[in-house]
C-alpha positions as CSV (number, residue, x, y, z in Angstrom):
1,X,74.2,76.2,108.0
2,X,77.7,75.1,109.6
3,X,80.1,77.7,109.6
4,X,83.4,76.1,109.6
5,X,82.9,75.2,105.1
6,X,82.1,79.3,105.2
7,X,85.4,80.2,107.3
8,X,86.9,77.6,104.8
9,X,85.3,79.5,101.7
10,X,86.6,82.9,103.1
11,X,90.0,81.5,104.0
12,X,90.2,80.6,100.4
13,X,89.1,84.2,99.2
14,X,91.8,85.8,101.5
15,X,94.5,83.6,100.1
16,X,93.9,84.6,96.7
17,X,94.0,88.0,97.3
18,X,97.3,87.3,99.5
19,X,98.8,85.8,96.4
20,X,97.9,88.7,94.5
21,X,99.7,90.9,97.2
22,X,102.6,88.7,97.3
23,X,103.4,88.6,93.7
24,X,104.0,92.0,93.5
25,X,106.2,92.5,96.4
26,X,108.4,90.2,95.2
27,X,108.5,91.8,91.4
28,X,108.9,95.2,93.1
29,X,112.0,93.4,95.1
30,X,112.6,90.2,96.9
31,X,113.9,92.2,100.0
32,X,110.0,93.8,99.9
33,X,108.8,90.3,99.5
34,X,110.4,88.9,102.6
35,X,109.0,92.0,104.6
36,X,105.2,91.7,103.0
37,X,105.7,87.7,103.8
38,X,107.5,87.9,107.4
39,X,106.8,91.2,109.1
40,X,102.7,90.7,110.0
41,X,102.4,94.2,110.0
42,X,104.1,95.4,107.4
43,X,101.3,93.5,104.7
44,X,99.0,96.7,105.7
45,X,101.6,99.4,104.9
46,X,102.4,97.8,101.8
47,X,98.8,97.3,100.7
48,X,97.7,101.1,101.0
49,X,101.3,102.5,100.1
50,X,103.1,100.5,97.7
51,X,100.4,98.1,96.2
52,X,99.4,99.0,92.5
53,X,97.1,97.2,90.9
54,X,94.3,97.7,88.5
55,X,92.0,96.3,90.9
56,X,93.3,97.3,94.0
57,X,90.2,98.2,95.8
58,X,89.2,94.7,95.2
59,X,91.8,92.9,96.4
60,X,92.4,94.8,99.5
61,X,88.6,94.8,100.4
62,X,88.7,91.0,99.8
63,X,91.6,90.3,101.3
64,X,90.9,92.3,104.5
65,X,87.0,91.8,104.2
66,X,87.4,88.1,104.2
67,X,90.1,88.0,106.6
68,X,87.9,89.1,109.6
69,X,84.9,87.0,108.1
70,X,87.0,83.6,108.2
71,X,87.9,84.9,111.5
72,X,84.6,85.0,113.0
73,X,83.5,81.9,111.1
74,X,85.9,80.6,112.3
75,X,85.2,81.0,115.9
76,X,81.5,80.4,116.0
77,X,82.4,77.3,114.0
78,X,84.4,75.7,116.3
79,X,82.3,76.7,119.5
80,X,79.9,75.1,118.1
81,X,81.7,71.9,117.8
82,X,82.8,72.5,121.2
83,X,79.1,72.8,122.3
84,X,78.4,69.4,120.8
85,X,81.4,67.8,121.9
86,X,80.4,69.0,125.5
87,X,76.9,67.5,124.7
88,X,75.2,70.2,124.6
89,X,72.4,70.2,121.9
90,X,72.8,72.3,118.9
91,X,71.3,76.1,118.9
92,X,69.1,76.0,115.6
């Protein structure tokens, strides 16, 4: 199964759950919003501190979850292409 349409799939997932995060930073304040969106760090203090949602245990799991699976997707994906573009045969 190629990985790179699953790292795309995840990316996707982790997006939608940034959105969600993102949203509500900015309706709590846009000076908040500019810190979730610019400070890299700052998205994890917000999203266990600050962040409250009905579903918040869903969107943090999905947003973290997926961010490390598009991550390794991600790289196997693309050695994988490197492999073949090397010209070496494909692992199966």
């Amino acid at each position: 199964m190629p990985l790179l349409p699953l790292a795309t799939l995840f990316g996707l997932v982790t997006l939608v759950c940034a959105v969600f995060l993102f949203i509500h930073a900015f309706r709590r304040s846009v000076g908040t919003g500019m810190m979730v969106l610019l400070i890299p760090c700052y998205i994890l203090f917000y999203a266990f501190s600050q962040f409250e949602h009905p579903r918040k245990n869903l969107i943090l799991a999905g947003f973290f979850g997926c961010s490390v699976l598009a991550a390794v997707f991600l790289g196997l994906g693309a050695h994988g292409v490197t492999r073949v573009m090397v010209g070496y045969p494909p692992d199966y």
